[in-house]
N, CA, C and O atoms as a GROMACS GRO file, in nm:
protein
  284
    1UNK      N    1   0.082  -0.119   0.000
    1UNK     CA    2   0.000   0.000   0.000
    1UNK      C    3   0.087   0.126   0.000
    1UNK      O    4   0.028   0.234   0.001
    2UNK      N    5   0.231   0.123  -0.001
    2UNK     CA    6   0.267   0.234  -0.007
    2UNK      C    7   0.248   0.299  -0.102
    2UNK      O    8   0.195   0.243  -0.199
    3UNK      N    9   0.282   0.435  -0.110
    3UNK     CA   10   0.276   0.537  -0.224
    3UNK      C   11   0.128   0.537  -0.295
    3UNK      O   12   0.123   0.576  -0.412
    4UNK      N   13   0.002   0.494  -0.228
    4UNK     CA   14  -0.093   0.456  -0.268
    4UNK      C   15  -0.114   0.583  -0.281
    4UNK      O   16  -0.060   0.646  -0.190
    5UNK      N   17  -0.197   0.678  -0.392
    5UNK     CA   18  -0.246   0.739  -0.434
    5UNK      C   19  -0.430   0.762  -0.453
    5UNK      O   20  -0.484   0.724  -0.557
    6UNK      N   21  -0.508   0.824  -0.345
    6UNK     CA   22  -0.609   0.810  -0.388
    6UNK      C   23  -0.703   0.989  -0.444
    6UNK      O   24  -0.717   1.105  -0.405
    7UNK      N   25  -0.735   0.917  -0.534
    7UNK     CA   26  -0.789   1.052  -0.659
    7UNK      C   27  -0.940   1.067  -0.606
    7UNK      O   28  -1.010   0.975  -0.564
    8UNK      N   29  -0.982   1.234  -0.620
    8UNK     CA   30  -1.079   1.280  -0.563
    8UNK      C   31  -1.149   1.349  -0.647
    8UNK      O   32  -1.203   1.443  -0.588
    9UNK      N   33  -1.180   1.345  -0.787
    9UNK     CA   34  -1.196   1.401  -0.873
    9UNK      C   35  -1.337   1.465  -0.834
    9UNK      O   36  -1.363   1.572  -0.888
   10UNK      N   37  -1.398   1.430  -0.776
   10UNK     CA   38  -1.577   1.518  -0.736
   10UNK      C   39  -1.534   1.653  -0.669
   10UNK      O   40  -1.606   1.753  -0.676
   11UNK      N   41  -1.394   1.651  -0.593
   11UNK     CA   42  -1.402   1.785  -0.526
   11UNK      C   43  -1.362   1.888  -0.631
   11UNK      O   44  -1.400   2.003  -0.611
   12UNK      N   45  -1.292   1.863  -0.736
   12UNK     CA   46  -1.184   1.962  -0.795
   12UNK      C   47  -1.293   2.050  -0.818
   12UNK      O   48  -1.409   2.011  -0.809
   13UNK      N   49  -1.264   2.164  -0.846
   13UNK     CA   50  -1.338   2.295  -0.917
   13UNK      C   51  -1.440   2.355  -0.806
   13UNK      O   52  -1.515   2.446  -0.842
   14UNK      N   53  -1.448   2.304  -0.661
   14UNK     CA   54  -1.565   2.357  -0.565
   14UNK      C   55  -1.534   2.456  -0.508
   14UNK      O   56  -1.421   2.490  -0.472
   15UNK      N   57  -1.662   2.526  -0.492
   15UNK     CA   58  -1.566   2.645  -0.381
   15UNK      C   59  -1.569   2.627  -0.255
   15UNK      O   60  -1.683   2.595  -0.220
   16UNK      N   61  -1.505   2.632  -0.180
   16UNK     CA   62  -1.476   2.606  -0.012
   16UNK      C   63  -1.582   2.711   0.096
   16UNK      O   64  -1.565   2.827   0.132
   17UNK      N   65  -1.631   2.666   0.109
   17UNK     CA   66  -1.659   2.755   0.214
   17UNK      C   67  -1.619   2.786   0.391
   17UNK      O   68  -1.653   2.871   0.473
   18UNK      N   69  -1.546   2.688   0.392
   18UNK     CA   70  -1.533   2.670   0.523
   18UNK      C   71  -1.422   2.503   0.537
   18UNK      O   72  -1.440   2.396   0.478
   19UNK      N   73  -1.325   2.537   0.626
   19UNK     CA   74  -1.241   2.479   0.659
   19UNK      C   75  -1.177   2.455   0.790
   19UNK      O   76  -1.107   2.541   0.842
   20UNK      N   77  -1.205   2.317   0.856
   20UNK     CA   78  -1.180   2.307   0.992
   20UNK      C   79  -1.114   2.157   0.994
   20UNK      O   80  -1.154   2.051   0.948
   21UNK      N   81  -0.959   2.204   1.090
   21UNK     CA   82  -0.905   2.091   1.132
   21UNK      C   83  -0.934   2.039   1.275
   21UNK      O   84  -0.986   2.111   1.360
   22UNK      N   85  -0.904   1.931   1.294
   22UNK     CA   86  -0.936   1.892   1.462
   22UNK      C   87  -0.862   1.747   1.464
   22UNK      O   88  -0.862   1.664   1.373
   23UNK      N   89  -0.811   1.739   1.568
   23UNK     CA   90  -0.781   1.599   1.707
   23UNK      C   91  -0.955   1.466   1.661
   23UNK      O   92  -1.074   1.490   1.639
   24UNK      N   93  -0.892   1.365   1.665
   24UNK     CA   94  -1.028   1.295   1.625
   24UNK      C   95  -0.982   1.222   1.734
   24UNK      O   96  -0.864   1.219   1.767
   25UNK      N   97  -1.081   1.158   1.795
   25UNK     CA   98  -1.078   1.045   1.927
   25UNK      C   99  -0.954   0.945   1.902
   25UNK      O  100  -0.896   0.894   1.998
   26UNK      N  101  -0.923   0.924   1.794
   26UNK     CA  102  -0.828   0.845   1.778
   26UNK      C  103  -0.698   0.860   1.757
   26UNK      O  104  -0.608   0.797   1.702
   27UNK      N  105  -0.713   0.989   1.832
   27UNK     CA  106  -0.549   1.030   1.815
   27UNK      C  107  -0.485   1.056   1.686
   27UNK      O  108  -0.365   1.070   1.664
   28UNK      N  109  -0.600   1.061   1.593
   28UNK     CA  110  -0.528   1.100   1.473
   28UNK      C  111  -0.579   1.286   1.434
   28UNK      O  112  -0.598   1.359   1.531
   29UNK      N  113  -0.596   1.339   1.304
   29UNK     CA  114  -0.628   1.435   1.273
   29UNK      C  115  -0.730   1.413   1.187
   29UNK      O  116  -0.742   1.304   1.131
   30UNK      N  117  -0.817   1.517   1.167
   30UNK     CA  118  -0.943   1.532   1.060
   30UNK      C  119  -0.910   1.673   0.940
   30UNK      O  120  -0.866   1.780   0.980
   31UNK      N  121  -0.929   1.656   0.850
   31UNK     CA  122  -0.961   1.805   0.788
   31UNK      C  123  -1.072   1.762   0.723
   31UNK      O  124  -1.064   1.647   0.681
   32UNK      N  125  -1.173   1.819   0.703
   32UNK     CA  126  -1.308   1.881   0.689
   32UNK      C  127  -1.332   2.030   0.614
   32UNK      O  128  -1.315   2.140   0.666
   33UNK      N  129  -1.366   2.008   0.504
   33UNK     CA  130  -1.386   2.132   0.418
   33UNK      C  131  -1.554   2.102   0.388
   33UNK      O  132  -1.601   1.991   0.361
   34UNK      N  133  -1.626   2.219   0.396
   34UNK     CA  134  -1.768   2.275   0.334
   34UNK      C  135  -1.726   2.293   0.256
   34UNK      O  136  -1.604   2.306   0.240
   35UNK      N  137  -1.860   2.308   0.133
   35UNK     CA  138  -1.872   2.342   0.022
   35UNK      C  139  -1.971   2.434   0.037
   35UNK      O  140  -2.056   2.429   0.126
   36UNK      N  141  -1.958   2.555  -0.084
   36UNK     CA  142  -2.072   2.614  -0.088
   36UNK      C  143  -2.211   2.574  -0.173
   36UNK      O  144  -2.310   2.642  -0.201
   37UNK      N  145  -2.180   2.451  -0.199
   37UNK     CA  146  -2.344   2.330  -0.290
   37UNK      C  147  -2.351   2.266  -0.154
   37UNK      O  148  -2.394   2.152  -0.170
   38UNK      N  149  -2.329   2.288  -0.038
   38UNK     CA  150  -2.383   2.189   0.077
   38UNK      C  151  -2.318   2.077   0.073
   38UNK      O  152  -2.355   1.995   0.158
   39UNK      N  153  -2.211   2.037  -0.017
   39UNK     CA  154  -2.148   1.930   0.004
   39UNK      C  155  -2.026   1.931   0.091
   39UNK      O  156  -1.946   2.015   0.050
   40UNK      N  157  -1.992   1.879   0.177
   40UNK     CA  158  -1.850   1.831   0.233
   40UNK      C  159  -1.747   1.728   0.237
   40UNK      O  160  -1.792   1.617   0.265
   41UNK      N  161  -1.642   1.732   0.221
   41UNK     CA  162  -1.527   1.636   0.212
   41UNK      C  163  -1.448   1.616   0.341
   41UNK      O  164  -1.423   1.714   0.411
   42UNK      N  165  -1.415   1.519   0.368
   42UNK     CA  166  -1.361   1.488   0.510
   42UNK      C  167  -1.203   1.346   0.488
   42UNK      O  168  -1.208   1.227   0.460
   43UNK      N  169  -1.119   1.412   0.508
   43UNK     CA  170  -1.028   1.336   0.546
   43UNK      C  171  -0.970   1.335   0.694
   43UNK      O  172  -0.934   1.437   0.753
   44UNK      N  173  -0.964   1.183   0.758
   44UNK     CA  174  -0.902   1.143   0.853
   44UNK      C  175  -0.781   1.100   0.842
   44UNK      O  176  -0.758   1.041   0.736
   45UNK      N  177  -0.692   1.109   0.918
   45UNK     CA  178  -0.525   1.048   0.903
   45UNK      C  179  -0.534   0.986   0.990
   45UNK      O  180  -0.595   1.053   1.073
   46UNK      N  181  -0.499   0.843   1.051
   46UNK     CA  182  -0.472   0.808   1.181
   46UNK      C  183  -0.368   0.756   1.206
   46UNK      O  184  -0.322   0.702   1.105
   47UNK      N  185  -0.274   0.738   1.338
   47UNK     CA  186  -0.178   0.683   1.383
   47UNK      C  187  -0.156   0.576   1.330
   47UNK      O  188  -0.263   0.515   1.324
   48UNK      N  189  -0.041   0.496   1.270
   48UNK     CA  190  -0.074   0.390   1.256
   48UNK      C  191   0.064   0.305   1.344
   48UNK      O  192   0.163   0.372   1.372
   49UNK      N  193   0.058   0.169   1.380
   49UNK     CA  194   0.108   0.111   1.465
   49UNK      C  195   0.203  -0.025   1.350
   49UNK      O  196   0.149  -0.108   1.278
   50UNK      N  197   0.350  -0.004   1.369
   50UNK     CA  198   0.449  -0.089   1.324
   50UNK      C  199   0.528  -0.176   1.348
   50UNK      O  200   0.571  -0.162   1.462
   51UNK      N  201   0.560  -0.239   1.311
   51UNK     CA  202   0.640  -0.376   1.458
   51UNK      C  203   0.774  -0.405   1.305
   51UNK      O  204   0.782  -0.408   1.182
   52UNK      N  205   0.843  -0.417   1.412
   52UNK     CA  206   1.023  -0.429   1.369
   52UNK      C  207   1.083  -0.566   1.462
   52UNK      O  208   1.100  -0.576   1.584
   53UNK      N  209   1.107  -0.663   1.350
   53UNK     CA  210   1.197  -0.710   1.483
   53UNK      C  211   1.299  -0.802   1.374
   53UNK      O  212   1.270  -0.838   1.260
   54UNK      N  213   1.435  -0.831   1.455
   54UNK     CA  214   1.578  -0.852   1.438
   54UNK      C  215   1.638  -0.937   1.549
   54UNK      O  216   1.626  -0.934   1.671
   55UNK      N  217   1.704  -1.012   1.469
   55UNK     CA  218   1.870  -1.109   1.569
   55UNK      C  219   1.952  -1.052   1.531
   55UNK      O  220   1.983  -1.039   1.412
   56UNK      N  221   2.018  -0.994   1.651
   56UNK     CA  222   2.179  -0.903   1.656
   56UNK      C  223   2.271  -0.942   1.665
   56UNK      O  224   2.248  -1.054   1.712
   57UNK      N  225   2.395  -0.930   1.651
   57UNK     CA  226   2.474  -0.987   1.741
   57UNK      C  227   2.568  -0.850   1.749
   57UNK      O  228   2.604  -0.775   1.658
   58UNK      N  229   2.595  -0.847   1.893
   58UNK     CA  230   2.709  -0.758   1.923
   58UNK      C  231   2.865  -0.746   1.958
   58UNK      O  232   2.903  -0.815   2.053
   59UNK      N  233   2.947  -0.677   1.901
   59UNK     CA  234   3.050  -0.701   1.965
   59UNK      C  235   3.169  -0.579   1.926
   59UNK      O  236   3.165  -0.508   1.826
   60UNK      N  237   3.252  -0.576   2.011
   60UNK     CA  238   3.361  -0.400   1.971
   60UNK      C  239   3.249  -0.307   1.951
   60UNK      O  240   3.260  -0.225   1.860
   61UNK      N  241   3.117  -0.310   2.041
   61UNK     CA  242   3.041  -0.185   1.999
   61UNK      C  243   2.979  -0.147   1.885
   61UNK      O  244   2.928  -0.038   1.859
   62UNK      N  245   2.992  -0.287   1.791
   62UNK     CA  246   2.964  -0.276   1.653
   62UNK      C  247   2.776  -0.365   1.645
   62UNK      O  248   2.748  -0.434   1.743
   63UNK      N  249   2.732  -0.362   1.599
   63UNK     CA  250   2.552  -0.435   1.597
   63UNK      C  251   2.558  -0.466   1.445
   63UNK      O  252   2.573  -0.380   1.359
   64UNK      N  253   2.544  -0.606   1.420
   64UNK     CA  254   2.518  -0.664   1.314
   64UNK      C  255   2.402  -0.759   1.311
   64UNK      O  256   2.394  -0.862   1.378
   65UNK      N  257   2.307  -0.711   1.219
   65UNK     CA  258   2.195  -0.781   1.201
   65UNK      C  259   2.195  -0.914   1.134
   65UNK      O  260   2.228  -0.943   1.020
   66UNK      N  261   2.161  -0.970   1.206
   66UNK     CA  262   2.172  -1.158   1.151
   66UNK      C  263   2.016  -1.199   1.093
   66UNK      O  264   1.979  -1.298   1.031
   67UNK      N  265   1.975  -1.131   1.120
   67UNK     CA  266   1.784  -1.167   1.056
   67UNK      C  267   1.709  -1.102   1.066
   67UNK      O  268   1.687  -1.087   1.186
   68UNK      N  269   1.611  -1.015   0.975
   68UNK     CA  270   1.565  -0.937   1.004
   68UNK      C  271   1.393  -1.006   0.942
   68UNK      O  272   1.350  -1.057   0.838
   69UNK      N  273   1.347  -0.972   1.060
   69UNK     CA  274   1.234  -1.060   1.083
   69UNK      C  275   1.094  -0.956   0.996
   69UNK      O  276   0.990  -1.004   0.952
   70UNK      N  277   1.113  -0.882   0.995
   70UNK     CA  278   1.024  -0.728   0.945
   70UNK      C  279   1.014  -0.763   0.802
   70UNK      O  280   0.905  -0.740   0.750
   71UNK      N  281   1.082  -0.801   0.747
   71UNK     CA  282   1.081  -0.775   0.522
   71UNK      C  283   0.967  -0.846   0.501
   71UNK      O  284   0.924  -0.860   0.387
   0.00000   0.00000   0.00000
């Protein structure tokens, strides 16, 4: 899903009437634009949660990854 691109072609050409960001319960952000046809568009962003994990081995202060469990 990276670099996923999603196209909104209904909003282009509207006029805005009104524009409000906010905190959404989920710890993420909202933007919210009116239209002046009574229509509105709403994007949410939310946190999202990643997991990493690796066998190291250490030694002279040096960290070399022996498996990386994440790819």
């Amino acid at each position: 899903m990276a670099n996923q691109m999603i196209e909104c072609p209904e909003v282009a050409g509207k006029t805005v009437e009104r524009l409000r960001l906010a905190d959404n319960d989920l710890g993420g952000q909202e933007l919210h634009l009116e239209f002046i046809d009574g229509t509105a568009f709403s994007l949410i962003i939310e946190p999202k949660t990643t997991r990493q994990a690796r066998l190291v081995a250490q030694s002279d202060g040096t960290i070399q990854t022996l498996r990386n469990y994440s790819e």
